[in-house]
N, C-alpha and C positions, 0 to 999 in steps of 0.2 A: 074357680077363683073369680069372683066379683070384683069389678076394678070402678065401678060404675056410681053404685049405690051401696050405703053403710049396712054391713052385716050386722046385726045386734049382736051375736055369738061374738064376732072377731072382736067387736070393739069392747063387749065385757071381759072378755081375756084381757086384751092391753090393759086396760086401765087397772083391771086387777093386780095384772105383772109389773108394770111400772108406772101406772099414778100414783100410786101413795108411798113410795117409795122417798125418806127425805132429799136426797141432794138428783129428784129430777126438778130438769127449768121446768119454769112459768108455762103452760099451753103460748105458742102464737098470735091468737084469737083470729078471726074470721075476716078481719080486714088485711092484717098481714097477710093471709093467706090468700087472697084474693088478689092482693096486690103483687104480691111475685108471683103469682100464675098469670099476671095480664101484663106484666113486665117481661114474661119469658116466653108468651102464647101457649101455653100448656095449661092444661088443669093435672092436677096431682091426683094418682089413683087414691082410690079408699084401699084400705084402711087408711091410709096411713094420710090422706089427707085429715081428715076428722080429727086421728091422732094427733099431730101439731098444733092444732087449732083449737082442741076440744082438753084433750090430756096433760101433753107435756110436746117441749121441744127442743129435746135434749137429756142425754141422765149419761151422769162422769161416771156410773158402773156397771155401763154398756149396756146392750150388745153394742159394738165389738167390743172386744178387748179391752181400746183406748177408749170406750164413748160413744153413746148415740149422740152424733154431732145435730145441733140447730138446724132446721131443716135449709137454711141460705147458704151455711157453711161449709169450709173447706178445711180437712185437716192440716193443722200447721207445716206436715210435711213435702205438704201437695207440690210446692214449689211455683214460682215466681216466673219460672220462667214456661210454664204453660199457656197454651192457649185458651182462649175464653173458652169456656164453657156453651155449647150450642143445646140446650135443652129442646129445643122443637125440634130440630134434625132427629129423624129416628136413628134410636139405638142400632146398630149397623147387625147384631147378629141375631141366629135362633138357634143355635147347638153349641156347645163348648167348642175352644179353640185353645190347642195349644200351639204355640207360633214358634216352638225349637226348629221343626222345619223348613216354616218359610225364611225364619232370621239367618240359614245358613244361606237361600238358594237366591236372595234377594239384595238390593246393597240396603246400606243404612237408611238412606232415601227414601227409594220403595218402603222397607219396610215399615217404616215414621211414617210415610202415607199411609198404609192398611190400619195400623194400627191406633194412630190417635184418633179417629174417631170413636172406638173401643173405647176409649177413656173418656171423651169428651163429650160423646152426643149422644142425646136423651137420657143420661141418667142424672141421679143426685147422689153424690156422696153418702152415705149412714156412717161412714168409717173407717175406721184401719184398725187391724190385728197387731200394726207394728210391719217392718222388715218389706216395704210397700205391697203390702194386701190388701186392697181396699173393696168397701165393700158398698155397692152401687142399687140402689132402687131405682130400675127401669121405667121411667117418665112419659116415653113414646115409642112406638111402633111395635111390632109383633111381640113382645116380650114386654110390654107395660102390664108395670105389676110386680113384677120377679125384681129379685134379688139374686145379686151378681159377684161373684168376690174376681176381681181383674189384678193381677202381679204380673211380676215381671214375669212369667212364665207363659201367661197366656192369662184366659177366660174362661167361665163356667156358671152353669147357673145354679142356685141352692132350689134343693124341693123337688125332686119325683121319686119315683119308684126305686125304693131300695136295689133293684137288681138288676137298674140302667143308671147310677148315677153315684159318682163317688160322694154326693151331697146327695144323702135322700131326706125327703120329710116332707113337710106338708106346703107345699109351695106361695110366695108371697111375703110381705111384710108381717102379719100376726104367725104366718109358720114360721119363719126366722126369729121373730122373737121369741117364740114357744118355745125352741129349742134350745136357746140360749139359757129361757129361764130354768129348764131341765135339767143343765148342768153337763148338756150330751154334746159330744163332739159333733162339728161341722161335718165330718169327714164319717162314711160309712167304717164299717171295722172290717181289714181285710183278713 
């Protein structure tokens, strides 16, 4: 996975799959884009830079479920009462995390500390499935690039090898939307 420089392959997929599609937004163009990477200190991986800038930035019939949100925004459900969003701070993990066991062995506290950076730092929202699942393009640190579905359950990342990963498939932002356009479940078949 190239996070660097524009694949021709990936970015004729996208736009294939969802540029010409009628109710995707307008692309961003390249000063918006520019201007919230120099607002946030980050540069946005490829694909998926080019993609809001170039394609589209945004389409109400997903991926997810709800919507590829605007690459600035936050789903309506996000809540008001979170914290800022720290996009330069690296994303905190590199293997799934389900947190059933530390929410037992931790107080509320503790665990609100481990866990909000999980939600808040280095990634950008793409969306929600609904029922808070949302789903996260990694912006910085070991895992820039990847796509993230983070719930109340815990964390995981979408894209490897079918027979280490309840999400298998082609990893990154054009594999996630691949498989969306596919019509195939997120979730491997058990």
């Amino acid at each position: 996975m190239n996070t660097e420089t524009r694949d021709p392959a990936e970015f004729a997929a996208l736009r294939e799959i969802l540029g010409s599609r009628p109710e995707a937004v307008a692309p961003a163009g390249w000063e918006a884009v520019r201007s919230f990477e120099a607002e946030h200190g980050i540069v946005l991986p490829e694909p998926y830079r080019t993609f809001v800038a170039e394609i589209c930035d945004g389409l109400r019939a997903g991926p997810p479920h709800y919507g590829l949100l605007p690459f600035a925004h936050t789903p309506p459900d996000w809540g008001s009462y979170r914290p800022e969003r720290l996009l330069a701070e690296p994303f905190p993990l590199t293997a799934a995390w389900s947190w059933e066991e530390d929410e037992e062995t931790l107080s509320d506290e503790e665990f609100n500390a481990r866990t909000a950076p999980v939600f808040d730092h280095g990634s950008l929202l793409l969306g929600t499935d609904g029922c808070g699942m949302y789903w996260h393009l990694i912006v910085t640190g070991p895992q820039r690039g990847h796509v993230w579905l983070i719930d109340e359950y815990g964390a995981m990342p979408f894209g490897t090898r079918p027979d280490t990963s309840v999400m298998p498939g082609t990893p990154g932002f054009a594999g996630w939307v691949t498989r969306w356009a596919e019509g195939r479940s997120w979730f491997a078949s058990t």
